[in-house]
Structures are given as structure tokens and as C-alpha cells.
MARKOLLO-753965 format. One record per residue (C-alpha): x, y, z. Coordinates in pm, whole numbers, padded with zeros to 5 digits, always signed. Layout:
<recs>
XYZ ...
</recs>
This chain:
<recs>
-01796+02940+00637 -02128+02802+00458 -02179+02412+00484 -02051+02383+00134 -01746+02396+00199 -01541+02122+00269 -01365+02081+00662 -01015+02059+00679 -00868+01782+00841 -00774+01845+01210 -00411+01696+01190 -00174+01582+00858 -00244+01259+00860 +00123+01122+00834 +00039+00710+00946 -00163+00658+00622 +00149+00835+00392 +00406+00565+00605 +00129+00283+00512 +00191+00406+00150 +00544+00358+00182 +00552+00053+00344 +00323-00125+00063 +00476+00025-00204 +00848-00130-00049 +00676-00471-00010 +00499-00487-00334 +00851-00336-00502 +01005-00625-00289 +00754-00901-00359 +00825-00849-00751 +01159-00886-00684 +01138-01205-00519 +00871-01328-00720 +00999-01250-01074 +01297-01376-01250 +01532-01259-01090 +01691-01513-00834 +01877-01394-00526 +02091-01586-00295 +01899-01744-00002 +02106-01511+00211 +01970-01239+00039 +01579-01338+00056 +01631-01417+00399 +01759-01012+00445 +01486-00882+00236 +01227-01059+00432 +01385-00978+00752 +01348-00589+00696 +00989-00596+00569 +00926-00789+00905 +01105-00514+01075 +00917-00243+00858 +00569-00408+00962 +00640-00417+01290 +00737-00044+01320 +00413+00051+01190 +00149-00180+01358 +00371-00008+01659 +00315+00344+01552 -00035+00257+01467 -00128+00144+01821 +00100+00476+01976 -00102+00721+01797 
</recs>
């Protein structure tokens, strides 16, 4: 191998793909909220409740790996 080629990484880095995911759901989620379209309290309060949940799964799979 010269030094002009690039390293490949040591591991797939899976955390930063879940990140992805998760911001994409919020901002997909934010729009929704934010736009014109008006759901029931019951249902903000649900939508807000899993994107707490979803947050909290990965600031705890950030600190396990």
C-alpha cells in the first residue's frame, strides 16, 4: 500500500447512519407540526413523546459505544 491511498475505516460506522435517521424523523416531524397542518393536542403530545424516546435511545447508544 503507498501513502496515497486512502485507509479504510476500522469499523462501519453505524451511530452516525442512526444520527441520520433520527434528524431526518425530527426535521420530517418538526414540518409537520410546524406547517399547516393542525393535529389534535393528543396527537402533538404522541409525536413529541417518541422523538423524546428516539433521543434518548441514541445519547444512550452514544455513551455505550
Amino acid at each position: 500500500m503507498t501513502s496515497a491511498q486512502p485507509v479504510p475505516p476500522p469499523a462501519p460506522r453505524s451511530r452516525e447512519v442512526r444520527a441520520s435517521v433520527l434528524a431526518a424523523f425530527q426535521l420530517v416531524e418538526d414540518a409537520r407540526y410546524l406547517g399547516t397542518d393542525r393535529r389534535r393536542r393528543a396527537g402533538r403530545r404522541r409525536s413529541l413523546a417518541e422523538r423524546t424516546v428516539a433521543s434518548r435511545r441514541l445519547a444512550r447508544d452514544l455513551r455505550a459505544g
